[in-house]
N, C-alpha and C positions, 0 to 999 in steps of 0.2 A: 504494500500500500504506500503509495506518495502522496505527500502534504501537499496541500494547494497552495499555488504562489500568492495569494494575499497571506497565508502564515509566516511568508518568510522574511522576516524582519532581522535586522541588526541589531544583538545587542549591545548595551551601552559600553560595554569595554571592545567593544570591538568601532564603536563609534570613537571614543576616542582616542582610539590606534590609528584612524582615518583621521581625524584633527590633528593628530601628531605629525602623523606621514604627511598629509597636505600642507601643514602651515610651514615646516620643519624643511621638507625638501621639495621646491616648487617643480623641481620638473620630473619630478617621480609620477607618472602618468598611474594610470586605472589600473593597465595592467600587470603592472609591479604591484602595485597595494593587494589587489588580489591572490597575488602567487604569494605573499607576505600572510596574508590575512589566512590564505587556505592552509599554511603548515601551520601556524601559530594556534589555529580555529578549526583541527581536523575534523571533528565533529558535529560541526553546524555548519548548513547550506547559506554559502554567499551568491545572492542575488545581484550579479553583474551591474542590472539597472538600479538595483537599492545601492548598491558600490558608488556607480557613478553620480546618484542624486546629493549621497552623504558628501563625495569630494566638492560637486558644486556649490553646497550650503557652507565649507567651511574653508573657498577659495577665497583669497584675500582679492578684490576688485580691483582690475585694473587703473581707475582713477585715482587709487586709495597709492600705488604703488608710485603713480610718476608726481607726487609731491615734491617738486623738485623748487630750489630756492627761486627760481624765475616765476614757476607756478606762483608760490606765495606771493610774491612781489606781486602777478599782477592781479590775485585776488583782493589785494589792503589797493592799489589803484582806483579800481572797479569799484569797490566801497566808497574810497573818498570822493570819487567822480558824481556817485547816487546820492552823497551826502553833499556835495556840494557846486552841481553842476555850471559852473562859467561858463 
């Protein structure tokens, strides 16, 4: 008998073995996390697409990443310009 795919959930230590791997090492793709996760996790069914959804939820976004000093610069601009338009 096989479990139907809405039982197959991650649990929480295996979620945050995927927060680790993701935030930790950015270009450790899905399926590295997966071959990681299936020795570590012999016993419980990893759901490829539950794999890829946990990596998405806890990818740092890429605007978040190009904060770069010119960025800021021209966000305090852009401020002063709305606050005080000449």
């Amino acid at each position: 008998a096989q479990t139907a795919p809405c039982f197959y959930k991650l649990s929480n230590e295996m979620l945050k073995d995927i927060e680790f791997y993701t935030k930790s090492a950015e270009g450790m793709g899905a399926k590295m996390q997966y071959n990681l996760l299936k020795v570590k996790y012999q016993d419980s069914y990893i759901d490829k697409k539950n794999l890829s959804n946990a990596i998405q939820k806890f990818r740092i976004p890429s605007y978040e990443k190009t904060k770069t000093d010119a960025a800021e610069t021209l966000q305090q601009l852009i401020a002063l310009k709305v606050k005080d338009p000449r």
